[in-house]
LUMBAGU-929557 format. One record per residue (C-alpha): residue number from 1; x, y, z. Coordinates in steps of 0.1 Angstrom, whole numbers, plus 5000, padded with zeros to 4 digits. Layout:
<recs>
<rec i="NUM" u="X" v="Y" w="Z"/>
...
</recs>
This chain:
<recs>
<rec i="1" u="6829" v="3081" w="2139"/>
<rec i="2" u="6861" v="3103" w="2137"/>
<rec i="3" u="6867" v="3094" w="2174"/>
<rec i="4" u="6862" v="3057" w="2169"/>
<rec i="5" u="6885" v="3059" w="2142"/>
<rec i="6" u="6915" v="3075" w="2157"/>
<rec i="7" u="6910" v="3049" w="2187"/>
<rec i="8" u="6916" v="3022" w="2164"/>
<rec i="9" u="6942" v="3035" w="2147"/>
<rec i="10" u="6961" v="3048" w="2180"/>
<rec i="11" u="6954" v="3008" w="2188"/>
<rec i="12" u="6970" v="2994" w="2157"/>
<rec i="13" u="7002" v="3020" w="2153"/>
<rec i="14" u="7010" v="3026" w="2189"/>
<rec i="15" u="7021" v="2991" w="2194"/>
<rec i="16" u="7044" v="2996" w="2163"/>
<rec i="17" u="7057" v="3028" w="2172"/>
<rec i="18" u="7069" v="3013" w="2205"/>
<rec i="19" u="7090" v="2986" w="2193"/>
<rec i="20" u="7101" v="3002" w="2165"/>
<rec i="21" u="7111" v="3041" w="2183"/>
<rec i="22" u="7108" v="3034" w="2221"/>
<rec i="23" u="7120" v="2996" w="2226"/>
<rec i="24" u="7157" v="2990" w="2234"/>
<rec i="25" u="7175" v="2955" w="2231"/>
<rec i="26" u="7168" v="2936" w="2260"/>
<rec i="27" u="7197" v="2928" w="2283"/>
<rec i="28" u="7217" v="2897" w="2277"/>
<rec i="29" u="7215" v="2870" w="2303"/>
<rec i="30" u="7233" v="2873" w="2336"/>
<rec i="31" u="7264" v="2847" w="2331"/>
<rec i="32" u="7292" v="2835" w="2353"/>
<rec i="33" u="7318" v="2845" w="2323"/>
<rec i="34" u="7304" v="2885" w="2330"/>
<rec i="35" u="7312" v="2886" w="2368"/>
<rec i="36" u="7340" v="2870" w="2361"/>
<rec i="37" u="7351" v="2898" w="2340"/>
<rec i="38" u="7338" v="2923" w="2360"/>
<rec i="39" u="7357" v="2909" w="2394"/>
<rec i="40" u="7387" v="2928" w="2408"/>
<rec i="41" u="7420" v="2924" w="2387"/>
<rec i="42" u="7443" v="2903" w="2415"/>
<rec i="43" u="7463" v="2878" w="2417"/>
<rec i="44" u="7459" v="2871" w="2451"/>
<rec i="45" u="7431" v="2846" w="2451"/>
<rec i="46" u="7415" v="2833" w="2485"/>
<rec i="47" u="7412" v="2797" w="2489"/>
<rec i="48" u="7392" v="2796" w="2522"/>
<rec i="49" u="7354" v="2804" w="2517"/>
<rec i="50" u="7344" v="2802" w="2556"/>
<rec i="51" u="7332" v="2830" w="2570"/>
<rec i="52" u="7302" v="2850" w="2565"/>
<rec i="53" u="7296" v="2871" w="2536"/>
<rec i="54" u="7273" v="2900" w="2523"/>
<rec i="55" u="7254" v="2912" w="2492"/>
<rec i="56" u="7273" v="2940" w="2482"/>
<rec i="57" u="7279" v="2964" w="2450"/>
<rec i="58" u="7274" v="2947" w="2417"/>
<rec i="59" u="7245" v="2924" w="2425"/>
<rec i="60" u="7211" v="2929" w="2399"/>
<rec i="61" u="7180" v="2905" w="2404"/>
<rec i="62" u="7153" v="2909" w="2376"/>
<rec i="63" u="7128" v="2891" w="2354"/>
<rec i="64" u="7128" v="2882" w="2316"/>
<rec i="65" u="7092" v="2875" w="2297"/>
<rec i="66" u="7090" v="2870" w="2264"/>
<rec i="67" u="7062" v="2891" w="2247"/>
<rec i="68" u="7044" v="2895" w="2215"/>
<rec i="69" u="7037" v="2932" w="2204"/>
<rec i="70" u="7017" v="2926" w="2176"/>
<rec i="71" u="7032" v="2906" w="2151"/>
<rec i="72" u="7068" v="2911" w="2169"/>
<rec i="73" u="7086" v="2889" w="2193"/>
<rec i="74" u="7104" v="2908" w="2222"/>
<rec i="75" u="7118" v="2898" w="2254"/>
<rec i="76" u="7109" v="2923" w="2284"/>
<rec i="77" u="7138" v="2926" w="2310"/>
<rec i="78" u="7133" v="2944" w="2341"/>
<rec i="79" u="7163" v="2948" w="2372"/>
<rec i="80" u="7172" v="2963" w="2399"/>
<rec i="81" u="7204" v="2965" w="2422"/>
<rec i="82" u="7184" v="2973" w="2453"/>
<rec i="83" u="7193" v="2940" w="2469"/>
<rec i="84" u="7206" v="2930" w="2504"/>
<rec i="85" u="7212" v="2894" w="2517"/>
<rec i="86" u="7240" v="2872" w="2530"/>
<rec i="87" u="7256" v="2838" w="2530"/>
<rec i="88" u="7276" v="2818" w="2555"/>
<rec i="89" u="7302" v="2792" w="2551"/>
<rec i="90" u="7310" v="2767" w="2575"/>
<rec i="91" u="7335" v="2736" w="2566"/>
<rec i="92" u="7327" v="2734" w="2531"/>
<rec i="93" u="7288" v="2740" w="2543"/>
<rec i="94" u="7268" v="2771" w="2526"/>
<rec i="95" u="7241" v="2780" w="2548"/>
<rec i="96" u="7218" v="2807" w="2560"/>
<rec i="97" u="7212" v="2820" w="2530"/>
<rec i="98" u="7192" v="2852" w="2528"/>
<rec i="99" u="7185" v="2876" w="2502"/>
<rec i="100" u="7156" v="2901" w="2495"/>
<rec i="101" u="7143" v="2927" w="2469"/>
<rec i="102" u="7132" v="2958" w="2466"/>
<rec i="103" u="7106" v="2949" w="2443"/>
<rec i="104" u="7095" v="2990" w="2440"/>
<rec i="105" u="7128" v="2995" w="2422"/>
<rec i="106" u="7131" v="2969" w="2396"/>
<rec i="107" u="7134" v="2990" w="2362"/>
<rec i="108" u="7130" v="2980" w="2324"/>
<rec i="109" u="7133" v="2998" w="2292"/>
<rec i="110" u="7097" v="3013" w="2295"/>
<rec i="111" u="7074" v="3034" w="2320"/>
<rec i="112" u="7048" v="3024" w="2313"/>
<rec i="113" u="7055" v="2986" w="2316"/>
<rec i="114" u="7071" v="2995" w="2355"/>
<rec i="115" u="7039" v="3010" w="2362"/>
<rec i="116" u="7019" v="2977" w="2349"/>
<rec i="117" u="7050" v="2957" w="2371"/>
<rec i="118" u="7047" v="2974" w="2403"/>
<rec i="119" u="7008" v="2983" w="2405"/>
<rec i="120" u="6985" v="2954" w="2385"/>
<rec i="121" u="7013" v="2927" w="2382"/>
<rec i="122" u="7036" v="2927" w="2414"/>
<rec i="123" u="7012" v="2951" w="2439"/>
<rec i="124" u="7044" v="2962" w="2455"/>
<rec i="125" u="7027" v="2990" w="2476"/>
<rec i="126" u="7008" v="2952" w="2494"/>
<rec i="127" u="7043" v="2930" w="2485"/>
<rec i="128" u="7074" v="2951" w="2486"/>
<rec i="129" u="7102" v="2926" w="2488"/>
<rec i="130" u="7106" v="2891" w="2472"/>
<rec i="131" u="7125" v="2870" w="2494"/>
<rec i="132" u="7147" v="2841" w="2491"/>
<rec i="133" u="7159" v="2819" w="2520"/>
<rec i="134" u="7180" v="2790" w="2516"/>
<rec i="135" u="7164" v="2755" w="2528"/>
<rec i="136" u="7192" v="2730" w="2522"/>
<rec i="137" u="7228" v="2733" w="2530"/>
<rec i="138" u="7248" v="2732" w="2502"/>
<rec i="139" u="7279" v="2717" w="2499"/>
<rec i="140" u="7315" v="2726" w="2483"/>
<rec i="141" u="7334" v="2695" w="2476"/>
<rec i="142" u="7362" v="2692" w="2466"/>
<rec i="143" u="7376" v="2723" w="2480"/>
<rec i="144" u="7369" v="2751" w="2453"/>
<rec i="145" u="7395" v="2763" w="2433"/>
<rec i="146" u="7400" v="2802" w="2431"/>
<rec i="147" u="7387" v="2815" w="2400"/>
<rec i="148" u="7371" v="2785" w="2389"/>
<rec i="149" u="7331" v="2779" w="2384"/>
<rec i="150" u="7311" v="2754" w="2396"/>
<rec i="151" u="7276" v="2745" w="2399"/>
<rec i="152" u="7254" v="2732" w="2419"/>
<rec i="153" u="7215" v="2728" w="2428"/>
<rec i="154" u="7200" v="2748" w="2451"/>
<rec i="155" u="7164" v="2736" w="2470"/>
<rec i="156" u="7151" v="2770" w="2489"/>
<rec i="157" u="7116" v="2787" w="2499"/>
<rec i="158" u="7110" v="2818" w="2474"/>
<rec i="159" u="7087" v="2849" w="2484"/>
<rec i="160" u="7070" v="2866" w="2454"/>
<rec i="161" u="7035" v="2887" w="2458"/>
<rec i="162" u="7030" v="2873" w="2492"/>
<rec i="163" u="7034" v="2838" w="2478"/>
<rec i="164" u="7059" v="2816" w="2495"/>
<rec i="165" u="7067" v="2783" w="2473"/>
<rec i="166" u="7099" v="2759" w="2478"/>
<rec i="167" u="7119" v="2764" w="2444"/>
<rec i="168" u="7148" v="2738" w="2429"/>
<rec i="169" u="7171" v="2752" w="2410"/>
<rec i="170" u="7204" v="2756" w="2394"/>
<rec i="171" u="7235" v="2787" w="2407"/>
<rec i="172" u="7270" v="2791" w="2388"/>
<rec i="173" u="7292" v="2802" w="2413"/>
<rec i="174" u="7327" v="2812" w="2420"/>
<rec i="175" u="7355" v="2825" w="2441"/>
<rec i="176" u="7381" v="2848" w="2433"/>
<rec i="177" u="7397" v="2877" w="2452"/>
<rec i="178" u="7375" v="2873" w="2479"/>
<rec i="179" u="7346" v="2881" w="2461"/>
<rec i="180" u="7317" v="2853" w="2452"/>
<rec i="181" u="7299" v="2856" w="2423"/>
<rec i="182" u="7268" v="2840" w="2416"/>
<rec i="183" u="7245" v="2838" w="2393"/>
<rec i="184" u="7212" v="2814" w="2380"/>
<rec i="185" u="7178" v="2817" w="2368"/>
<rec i="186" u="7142" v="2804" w="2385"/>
<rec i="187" u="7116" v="2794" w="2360"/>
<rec i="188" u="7081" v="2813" w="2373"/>
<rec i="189" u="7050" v="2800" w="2364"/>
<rec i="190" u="7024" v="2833" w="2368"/>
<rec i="191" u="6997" v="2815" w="2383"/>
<rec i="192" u="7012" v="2792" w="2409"/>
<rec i="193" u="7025" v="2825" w="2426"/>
<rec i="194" u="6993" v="2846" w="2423"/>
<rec i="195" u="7003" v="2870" w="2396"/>
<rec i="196" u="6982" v="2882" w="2372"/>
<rec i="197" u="6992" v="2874" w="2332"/>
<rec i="198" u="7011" v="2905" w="2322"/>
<rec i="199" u="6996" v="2905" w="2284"/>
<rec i="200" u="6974" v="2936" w="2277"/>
<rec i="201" u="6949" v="2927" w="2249"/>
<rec i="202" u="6936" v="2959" w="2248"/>
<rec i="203" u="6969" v="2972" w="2228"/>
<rec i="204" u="6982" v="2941" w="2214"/>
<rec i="205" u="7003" v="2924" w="2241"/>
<rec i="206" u="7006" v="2892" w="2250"/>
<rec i="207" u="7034" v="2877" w="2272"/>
<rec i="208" u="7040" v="2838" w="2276"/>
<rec i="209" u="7022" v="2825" w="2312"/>
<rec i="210" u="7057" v="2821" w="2324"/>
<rec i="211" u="7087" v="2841" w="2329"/>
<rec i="212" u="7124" v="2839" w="2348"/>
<rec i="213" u="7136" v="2851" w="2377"/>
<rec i="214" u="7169" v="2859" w="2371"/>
<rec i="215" u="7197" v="2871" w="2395"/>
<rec i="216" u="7235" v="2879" w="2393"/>
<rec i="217" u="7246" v="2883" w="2433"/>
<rec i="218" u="7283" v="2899" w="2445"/>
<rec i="219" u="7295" v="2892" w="2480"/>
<rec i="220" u="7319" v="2903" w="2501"/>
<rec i="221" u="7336" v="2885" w="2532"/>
<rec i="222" u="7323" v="2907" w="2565"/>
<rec i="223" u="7333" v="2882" w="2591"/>
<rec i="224" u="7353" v="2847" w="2594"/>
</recs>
């Protein structure tokens, strides 16, 4: 009976002692406004986007789930800057997009919840990388103006546990000292890709059947 006991109550204040001791703020939201920020300080601005350009240092691709611990509502972020990819611009034309994740090293606040992420949830030893490629050209008109964001929908084929769907979608984007920012979120709905509901029952947790993939990409000009 003193066994069963202590289980219950290790069930009832662990939760509590998590989210009150272990749990840190979640992240904000990727925005255009933060790249902007972070972008090189220069005044010489590049007006011609052709060329082809690479993922490079400062791009993050993660998810955001909003949980119940208890009687608590959280929001579980999880990134990771192991990204690669590219773009190319022709006339005005985006195309060829490519980008993929290291879905091994995507990180949140807690251990625990990575292990869940890569082993029950994701199966990243089976799925290792999520993969986006771009179906639809996308197209820059008027010219864009340095330093100024735009937006624009973006119709593409998204990879996720072995899944491959065709997504629709917003990006933010912009161009400023030869670097392109962009950033966006895709609404996931768990069981249309094949992923298990993250909620654990057993200890209280329970997570909505839907989550965002959310993703803040850097490039740099490598040809054109």
């Amino acid at each position: 009976i003193y066994f069963v006991s202590f289980v219950v109550f290790m069930l009832l204040v662990g939760p509590w002692v998590y989210i009150n001791f272990f749990n840190e703020d979640s992240p904000t939201p990727f925005s255009q406004q933060q790249n902007d920020q972070e972008s090189i300080n220069s005044n010489s601005a590049a007006a011609d986007a052709t060329g082809l350009w690479a993922v490079t240092t400062g791009s993050q691709v993660g998810y955001r789930i909003k949980e119940q611990i208890v009687l608590r509502k959280l929001e579980s972020v999880g990134r990771t800057d192991s990204v690669t990819g590219s773009l190319n611009i022709t006339q005005l034309e985006v195309n060829n997009v490519l980008i993929e994740v290291d879905m091994k090293a995507v990180q949140s606040d807690n251990s625990q919840r990575d292990r869940q992420f890569r082993e029950r949830i994701m199966d990243t030893s089976t799925y290792p990388k999520a993969i986006f490629e771009l179906k639809d050209s996308i197209f820059l008109s008027p010219t864009p103006v340095p330093g100024k964001t735009i937006s624009k929908s973006v119709v593409g084929n998204l990879t996720l546990r072995g899944v491959t769907k065709e997504v629709v979608f917003f990006v933010s984007g912009s161009l400023e000292n030869e670097v392109i920012t962009i950033t966006g979120q895709i609404p996931i709905q768990f069981s249309e890709w094949g992923i298990p509901n993250p909620s654990v029952p057993a200890v209280f947790i329970f997570t909505e059947p839907n989550g965002l993939l959310e993703f803040s990409l850097v490039f740099k000009r490598v040809e054109g």
